[in-house]
VEXBA-122638 format. One line per 4 residues: number of its first residue (from 1); their letters; for each residue x negated, y negated, z negated of N, C-alpha, C. Coordinates in pm, whole numbers. Layout:
N
NUM) a) X,Y,Z,X,Y,Z,X,Y,Z | ...
END
This chain:
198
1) xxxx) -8393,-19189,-14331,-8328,-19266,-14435,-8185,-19298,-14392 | -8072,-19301,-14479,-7966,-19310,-14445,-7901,-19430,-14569 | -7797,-19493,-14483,-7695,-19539,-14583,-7581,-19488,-14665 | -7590,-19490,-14752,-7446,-19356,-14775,-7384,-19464,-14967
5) xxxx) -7296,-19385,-14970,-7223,-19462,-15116,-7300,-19382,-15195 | -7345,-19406,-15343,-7374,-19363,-15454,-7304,-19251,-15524 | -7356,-19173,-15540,-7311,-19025,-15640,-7384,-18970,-15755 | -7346,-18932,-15799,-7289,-18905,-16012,-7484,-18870,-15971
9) xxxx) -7521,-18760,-15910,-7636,-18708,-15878,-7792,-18820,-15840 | -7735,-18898,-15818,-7845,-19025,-15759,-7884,-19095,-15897 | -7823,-19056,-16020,-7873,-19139,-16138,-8013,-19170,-16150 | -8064,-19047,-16167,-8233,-19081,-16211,-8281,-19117,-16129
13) xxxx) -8321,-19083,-16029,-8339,-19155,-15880,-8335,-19283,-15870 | -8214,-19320,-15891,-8162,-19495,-15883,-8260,-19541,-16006 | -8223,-19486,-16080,-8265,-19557,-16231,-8453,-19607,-16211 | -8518,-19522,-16140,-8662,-19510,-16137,-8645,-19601,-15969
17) xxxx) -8568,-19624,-15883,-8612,-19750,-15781,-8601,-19893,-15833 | -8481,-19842,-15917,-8474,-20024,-15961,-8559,-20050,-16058 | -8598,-19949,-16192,-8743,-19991,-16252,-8850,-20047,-16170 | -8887,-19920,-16084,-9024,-19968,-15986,-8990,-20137,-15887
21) xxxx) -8875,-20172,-15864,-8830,-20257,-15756,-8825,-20369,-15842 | -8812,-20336,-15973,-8803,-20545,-16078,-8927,-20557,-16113 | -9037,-20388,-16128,-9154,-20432,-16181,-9242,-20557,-16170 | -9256,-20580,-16091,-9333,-20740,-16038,-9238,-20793,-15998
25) xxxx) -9101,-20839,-16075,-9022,-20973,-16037,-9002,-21035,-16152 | -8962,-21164,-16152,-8932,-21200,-16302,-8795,-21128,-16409 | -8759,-21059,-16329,-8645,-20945,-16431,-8707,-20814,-16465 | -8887,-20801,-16515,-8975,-20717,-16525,-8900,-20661,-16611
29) xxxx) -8876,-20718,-16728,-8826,-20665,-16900,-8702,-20597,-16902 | -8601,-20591,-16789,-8450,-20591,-16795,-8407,-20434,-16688 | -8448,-20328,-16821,-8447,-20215,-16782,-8365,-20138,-16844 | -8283,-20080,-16771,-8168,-19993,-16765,-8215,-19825,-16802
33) xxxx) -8129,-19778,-16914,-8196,-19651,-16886,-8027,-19555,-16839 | -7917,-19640,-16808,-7812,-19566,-16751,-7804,-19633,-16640 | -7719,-19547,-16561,-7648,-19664,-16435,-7525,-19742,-16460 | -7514,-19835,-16496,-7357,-19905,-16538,-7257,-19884,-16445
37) xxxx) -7149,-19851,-16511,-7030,-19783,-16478,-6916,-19962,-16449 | -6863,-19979,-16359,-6803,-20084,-16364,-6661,-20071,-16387 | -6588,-20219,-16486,-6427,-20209,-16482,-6384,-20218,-16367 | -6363,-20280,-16261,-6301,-20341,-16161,-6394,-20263,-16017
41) xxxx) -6297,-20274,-15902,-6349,-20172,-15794,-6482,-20201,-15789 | -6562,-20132,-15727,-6701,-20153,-15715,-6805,-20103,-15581 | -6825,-20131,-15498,-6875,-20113,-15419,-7040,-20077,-15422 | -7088,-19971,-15410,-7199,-19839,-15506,-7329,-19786,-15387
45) xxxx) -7388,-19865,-15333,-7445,-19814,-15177,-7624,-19769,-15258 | -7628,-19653,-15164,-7810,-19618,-15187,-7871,-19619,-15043 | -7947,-19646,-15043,-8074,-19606,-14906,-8118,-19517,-14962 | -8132,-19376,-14921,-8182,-19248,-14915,-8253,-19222,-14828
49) xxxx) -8389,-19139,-14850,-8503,-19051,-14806,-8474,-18939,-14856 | -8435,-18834,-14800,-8337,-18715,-14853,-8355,-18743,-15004 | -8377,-18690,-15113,-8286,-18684,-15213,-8350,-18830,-15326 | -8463,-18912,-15244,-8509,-18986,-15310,-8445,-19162,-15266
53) xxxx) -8412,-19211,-15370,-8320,-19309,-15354,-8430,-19439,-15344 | -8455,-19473,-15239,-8545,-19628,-15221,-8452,-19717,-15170 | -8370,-19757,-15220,-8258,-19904,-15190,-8151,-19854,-15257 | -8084,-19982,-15365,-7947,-19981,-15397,-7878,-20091,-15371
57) xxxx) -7773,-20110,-15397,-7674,-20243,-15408,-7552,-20197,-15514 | -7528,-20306,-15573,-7409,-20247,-15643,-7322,-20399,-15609 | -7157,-20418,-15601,-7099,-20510,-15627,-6969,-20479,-15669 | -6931,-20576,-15761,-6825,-20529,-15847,-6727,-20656,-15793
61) xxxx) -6621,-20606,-15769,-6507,-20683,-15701,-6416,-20753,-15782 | -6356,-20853,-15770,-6279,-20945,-15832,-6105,-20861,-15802 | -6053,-20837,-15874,-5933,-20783,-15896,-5854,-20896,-15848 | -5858,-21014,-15915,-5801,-21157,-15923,-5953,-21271,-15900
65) xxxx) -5910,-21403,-15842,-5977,-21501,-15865,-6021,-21511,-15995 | -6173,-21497,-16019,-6229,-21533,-16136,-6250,-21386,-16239 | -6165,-21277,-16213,-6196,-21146,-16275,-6323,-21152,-16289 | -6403,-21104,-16230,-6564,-21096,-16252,-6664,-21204,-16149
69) xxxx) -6646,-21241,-16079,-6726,-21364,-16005,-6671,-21532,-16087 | -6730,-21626,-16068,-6741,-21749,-16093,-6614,-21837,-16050 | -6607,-21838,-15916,-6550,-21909,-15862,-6384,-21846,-15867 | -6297,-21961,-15933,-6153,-21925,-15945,-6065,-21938,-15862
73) xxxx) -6085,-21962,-15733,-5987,-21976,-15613,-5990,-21894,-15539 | -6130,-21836,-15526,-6095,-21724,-15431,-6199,-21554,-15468 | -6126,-21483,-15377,-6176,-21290,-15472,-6306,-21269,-15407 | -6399,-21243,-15492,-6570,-21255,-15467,-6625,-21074,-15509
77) xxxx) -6684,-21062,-15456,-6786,-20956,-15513,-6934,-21023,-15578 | -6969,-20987,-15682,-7081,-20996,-15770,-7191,-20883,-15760 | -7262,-20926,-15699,-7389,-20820,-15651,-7478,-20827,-15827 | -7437,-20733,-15871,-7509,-20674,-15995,-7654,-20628,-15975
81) xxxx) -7682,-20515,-15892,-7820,-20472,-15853,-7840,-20476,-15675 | -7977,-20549,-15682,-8005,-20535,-15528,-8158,-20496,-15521 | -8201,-20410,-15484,-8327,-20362,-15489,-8386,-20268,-15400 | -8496,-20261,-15375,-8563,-20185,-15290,-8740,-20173,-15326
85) xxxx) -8748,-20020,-15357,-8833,-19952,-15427,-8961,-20094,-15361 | -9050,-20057,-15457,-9196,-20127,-15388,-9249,-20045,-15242 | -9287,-19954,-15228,-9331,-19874,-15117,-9235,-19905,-14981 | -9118,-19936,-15030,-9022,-19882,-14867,-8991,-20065,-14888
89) xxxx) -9057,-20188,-14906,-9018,-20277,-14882,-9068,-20346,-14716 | -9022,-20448,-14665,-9026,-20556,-14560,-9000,-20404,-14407 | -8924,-20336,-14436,-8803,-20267,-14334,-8668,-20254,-14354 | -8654,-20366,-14350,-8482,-20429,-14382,-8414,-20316,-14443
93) xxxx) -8412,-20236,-14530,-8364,-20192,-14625,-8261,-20285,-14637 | -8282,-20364,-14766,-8177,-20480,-14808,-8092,-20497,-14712 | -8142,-20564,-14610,-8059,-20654,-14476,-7954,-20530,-14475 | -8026,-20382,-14430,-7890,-20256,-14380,-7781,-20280,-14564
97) xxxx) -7842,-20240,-14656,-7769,-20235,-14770,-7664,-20324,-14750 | -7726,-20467,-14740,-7593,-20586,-14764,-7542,-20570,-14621 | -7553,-20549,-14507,-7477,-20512,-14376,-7325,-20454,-14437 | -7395,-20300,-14437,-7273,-20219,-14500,-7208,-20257,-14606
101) xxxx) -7259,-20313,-14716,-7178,-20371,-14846,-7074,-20509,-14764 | -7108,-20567,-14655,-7012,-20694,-14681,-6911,-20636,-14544 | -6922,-20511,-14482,-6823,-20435,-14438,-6710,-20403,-14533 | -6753,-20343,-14564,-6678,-20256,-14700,-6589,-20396,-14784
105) xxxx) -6705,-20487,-14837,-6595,-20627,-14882,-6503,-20674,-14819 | -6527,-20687,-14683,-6463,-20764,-14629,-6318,-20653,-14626 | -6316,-20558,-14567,-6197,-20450,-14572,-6120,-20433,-14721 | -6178,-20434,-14795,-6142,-20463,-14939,-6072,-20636,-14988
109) xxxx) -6086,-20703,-14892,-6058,-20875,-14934,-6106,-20964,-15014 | -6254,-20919,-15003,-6346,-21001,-15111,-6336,-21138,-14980 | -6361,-21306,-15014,-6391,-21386,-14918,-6504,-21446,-14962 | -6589,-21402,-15047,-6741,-21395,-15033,-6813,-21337,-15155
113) xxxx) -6923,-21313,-15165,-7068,-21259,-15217,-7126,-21313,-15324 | -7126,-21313,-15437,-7211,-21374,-15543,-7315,-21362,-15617 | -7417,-21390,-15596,-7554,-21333,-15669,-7627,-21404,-15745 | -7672,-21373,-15849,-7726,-21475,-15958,-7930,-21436,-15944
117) xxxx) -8019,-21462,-15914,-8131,-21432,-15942,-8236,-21546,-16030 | -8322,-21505,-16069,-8443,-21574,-16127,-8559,-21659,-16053 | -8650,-21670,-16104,-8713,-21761,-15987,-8827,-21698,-15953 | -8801,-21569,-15870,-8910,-21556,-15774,-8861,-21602,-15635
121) xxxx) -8997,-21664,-15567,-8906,-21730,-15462,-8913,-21661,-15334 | -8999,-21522,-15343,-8975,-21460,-15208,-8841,-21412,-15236 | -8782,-21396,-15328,-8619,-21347,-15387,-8504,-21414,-15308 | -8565,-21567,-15370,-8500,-21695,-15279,-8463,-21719,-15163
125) xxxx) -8590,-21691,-15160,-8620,-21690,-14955,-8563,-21580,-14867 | -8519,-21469,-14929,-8462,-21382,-14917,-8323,-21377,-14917 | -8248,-21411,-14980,-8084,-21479,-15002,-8078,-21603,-14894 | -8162,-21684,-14914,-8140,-21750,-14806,-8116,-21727,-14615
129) xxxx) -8236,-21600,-14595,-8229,-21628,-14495,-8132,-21462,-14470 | -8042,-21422,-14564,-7937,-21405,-14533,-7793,-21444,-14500 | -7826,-21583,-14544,-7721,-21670,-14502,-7654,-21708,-14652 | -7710,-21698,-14782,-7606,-21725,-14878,-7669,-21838,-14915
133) xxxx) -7633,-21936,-14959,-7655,-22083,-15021,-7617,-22106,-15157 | -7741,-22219,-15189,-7769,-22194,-15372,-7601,-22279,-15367 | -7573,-22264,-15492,-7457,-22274,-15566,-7482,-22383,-15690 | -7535,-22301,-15759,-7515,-22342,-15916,-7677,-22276,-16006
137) xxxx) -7724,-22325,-16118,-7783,-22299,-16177,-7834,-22364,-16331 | -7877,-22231,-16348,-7913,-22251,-16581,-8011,-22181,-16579 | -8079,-22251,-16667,-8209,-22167,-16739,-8129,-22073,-16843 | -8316,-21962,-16801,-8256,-21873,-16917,-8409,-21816,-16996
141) xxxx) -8396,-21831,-17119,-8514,-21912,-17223,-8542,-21763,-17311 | -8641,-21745,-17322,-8640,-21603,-17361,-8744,-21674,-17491 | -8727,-21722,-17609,-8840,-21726,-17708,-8884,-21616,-17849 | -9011,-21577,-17789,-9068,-21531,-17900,-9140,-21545,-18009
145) xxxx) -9117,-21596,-18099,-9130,-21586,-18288,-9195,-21726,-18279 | -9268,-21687,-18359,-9390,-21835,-18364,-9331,-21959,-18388 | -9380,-22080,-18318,-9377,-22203,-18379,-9247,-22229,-18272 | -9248,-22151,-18133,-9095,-22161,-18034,-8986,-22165,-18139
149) xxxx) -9009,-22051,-18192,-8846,-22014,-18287,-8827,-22087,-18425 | -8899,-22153,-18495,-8922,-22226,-18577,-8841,-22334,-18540 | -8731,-22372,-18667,-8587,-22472,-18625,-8496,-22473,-18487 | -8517,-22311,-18421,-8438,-22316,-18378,-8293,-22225,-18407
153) xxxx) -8366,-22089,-18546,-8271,-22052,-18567,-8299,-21963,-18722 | -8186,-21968,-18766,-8261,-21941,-18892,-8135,-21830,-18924 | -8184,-21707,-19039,-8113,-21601,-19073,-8007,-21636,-19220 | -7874,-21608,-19197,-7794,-21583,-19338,-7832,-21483,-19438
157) xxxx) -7878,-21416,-19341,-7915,-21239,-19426,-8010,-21266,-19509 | -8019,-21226,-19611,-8162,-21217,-19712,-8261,-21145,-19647 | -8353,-21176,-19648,-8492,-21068,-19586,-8439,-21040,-19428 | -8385,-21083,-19368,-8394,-21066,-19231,-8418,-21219,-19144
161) xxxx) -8540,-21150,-19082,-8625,-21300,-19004,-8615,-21274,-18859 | -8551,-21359,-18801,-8548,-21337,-18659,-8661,-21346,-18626 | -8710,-21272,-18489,-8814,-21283,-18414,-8866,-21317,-18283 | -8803,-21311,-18215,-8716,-21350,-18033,-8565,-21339,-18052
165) xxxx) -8556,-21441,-17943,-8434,-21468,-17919,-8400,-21497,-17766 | -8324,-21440,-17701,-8271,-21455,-17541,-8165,-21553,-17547 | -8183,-21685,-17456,-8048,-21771,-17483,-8091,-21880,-17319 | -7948,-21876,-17301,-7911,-21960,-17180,-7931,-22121,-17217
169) xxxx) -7944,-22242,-17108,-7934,-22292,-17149,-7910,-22419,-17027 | -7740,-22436,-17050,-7644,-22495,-16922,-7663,-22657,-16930 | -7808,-22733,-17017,-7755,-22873,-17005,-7845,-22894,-16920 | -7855,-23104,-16928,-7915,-23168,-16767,-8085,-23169,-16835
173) xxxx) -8113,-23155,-16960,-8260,-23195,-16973,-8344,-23077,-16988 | -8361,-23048,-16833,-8432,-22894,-16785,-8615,-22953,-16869 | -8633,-23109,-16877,-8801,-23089,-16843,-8796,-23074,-17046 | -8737,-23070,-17085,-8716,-23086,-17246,-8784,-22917,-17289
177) xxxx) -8669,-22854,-17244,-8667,-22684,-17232,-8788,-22662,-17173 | -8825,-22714,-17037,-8947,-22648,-16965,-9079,-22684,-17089 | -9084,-22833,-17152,-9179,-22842,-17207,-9197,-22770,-17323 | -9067,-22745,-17387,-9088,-22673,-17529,-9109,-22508,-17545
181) xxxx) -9088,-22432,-17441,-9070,-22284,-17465,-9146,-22257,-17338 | -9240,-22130,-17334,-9327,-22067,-17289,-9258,-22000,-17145 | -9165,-21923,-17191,-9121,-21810,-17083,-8935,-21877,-17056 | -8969,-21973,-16967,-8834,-21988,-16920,-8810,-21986,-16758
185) xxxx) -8678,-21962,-16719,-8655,-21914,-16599,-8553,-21949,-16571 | -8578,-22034,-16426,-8410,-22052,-16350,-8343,-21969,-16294 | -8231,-21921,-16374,-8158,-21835,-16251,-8055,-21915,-16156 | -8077,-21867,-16043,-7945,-21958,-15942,-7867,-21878,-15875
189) xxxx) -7758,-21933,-15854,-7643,-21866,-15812,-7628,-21886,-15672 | -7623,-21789,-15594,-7627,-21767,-15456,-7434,-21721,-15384 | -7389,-21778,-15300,-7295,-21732,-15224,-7299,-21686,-15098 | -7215,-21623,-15059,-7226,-21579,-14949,-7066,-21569,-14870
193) xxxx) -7002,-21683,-14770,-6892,-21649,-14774,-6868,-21556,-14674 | -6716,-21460,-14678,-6713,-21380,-14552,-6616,-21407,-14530 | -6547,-21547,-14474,-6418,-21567,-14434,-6463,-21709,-14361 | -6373,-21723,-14267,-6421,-21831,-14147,-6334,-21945,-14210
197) xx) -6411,-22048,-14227,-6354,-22176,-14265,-6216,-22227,-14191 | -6119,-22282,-14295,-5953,-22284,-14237,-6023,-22403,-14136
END
């Protein structure tokens, strides 16, 4: 198995680790059938078993403070995909992936790492004991039809009835949301800095 950058050729490959790698996480539903192409530089890594791709990372770099990461003071990379097939997991895969990815940042002038995940907590536990620390966090409320969606949103269109609806939701009364809707999920925002405190 090797570390190497991502090529035009690794599509389907990639596309079928990160399916198999969210299957049992709470981002089961959130399936890609391209590889996203990024605006801003991007840093593109696979773990390869000759031509079969079991580990990716992707991070897309801040041009400017705040371009694509959160934080407006300083230039971040945003880890978009981090995954590692089911079969080739707990042999630091990941750990080598983000090794080489926060090489590459750091030479590039990212001064830290940004990752947003859901709430599985071996996920958690995982960011953590890479060294990145929670940040920030919002639910994110996925309701389908029924008595959930009932006054919460209603159609202009004649004859068109909403049925699910995906929606964030940034205020303080989490137990309101937790009590009213079925399938909701914290995502939290993880950092990671790579610059030594002034």
């Amino acid at each position: 198995m090797i570390i190497r950058p991502y090529e035009e050729t690794d599509e389907q490959s990639w596309l079928r680790c990160r399916v198999l790698a969210f299957l049992d996480t709470a981002y089961y539903d959130n399936v890609l059938r391209e590889k996203e192409r990024y605006e801003h530089p991007a840093i593109e890594l696979v773990a390869a078993e000759g031509e079969k791709i079991v580990g990716l990372l992707d991070i897309e770099l801040d041009t400017e403070p705040g371009s694509v990461c959160s934080n407006g003071e300083k230039t971040g990379g945003m880890i978009w995909h981090l995954a590692v097939h089911p079969d080739y997991r707990r042999q630091g895969i990941a750990r080598m992936l983000l090794n080489e990815a926060v090489q590459r940042a750091k030479a590039l002038g990212a001064e830290y790492l940004e990752a947003w995940t859901r709430d599985d907590e071996w996920v958690r536990e995982w960011y953590a004991s890479a060294g990145f620390q929670p940040v920030d966090s919002y639910f994110q409320v996925h309701i389908d039809g029924g008595e959930e969606l009932k006054d919460i949103v209603e159609s202009r269109v004649p004859l068109l009835r909403p049925v699910s609806l995906f929606a964030h939701y940034t205020g303080s009364d989490k137990a309101y949301i937790l009590s009213k809707f079925t399938r909701v999920h914290e995502t939290v925002r993880y950092d990671l800095e790579l610059t030594e405190p002034q």
